[in-house]
Every structure is written in structure tokens, then in C-alpha cells.
C-alpha positions as CSV (number, residue, x, y, z in Angstrom):
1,X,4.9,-2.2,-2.3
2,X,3.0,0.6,-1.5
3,X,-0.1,0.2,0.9
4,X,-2.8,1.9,-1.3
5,X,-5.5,1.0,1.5
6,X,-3.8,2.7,3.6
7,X,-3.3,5.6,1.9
8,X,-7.2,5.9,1.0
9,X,-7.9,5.0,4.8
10,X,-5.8,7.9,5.7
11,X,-7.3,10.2,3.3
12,X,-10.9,9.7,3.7
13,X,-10.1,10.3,7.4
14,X,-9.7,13.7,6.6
15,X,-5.7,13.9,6.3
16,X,-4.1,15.8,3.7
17,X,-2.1,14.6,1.0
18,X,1.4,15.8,2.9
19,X,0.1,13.6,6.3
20,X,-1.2,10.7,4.0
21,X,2.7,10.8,2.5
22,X,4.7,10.7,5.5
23,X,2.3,8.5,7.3
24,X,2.3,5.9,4.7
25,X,6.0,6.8,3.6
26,X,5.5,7.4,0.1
27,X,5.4,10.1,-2.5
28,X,2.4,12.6,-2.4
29,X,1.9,11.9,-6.5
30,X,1.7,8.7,-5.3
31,X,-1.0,9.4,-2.5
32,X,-2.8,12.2,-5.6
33,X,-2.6,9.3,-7.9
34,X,-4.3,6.8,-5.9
35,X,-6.9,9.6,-4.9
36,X,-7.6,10.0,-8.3
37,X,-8.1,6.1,-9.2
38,X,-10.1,5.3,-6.2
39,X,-12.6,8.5,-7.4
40,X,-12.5,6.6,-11.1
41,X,-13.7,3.3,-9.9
42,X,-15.7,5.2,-7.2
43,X,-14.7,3.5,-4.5
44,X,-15.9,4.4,-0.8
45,X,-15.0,3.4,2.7
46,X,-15.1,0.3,3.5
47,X,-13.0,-0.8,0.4
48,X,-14.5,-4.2,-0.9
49,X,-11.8,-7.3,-0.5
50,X,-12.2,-8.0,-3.7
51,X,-10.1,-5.4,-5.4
52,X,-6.7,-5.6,-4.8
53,X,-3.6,-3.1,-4.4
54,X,-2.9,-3.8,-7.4
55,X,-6.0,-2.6,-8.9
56,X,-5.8,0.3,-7.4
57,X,-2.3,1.2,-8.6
């Protein structure tokens, strides 16, 4: 399953979508996509352990 903590670690880091891919070994839509839903439920750094990968996908 993909790591979409990860992915919005990575990003907020300042890494672009490309680096967030190959670091996290997935599909940039998939890095876009979880962009995009983590800016919907406006989430920031540190992500709450409350909400799940599986929210965020």
C-alpha cells in the first residue's frame, strides 16, 4: 500500500512531485492526488494520528 505520509512528508519538505515519486516509489498522479486531498482536508505538518492512509487515499 502506498505510504501517503510519506509522500506528504516528502512534499512539504520542499521536494517536487518527480523526487516525492521515486523516493516513495509510486506514481507522480499518485503523489498530485494525495497533494490535492491533503490541501481538501487542510492538513499540515505534523499529520494528526488520527487520520489514517486510508483517509487520505
Amino acid at each position: 500500500m502506498t505510504n501517503y505520509r510519506a509522500i506528504l512528508q516528502y512534499h512539504y519538505q520542499g521536494n517536487t512531485t518527480t523526487q516525492v515519486a521515486v523516493i516513495c516509489q509510486c506514481s507522480r498522479t499518485t503523489v498530485l492526488k494525495t497533494i490535492k486531498r491533503a490541501k481538501e482536508l487542510n492538513l499540515t505538518l505534523p499529520i494528526s494520528d488520527s487520520i489514517f492512509d486510508y483517509d487520505l487515499y
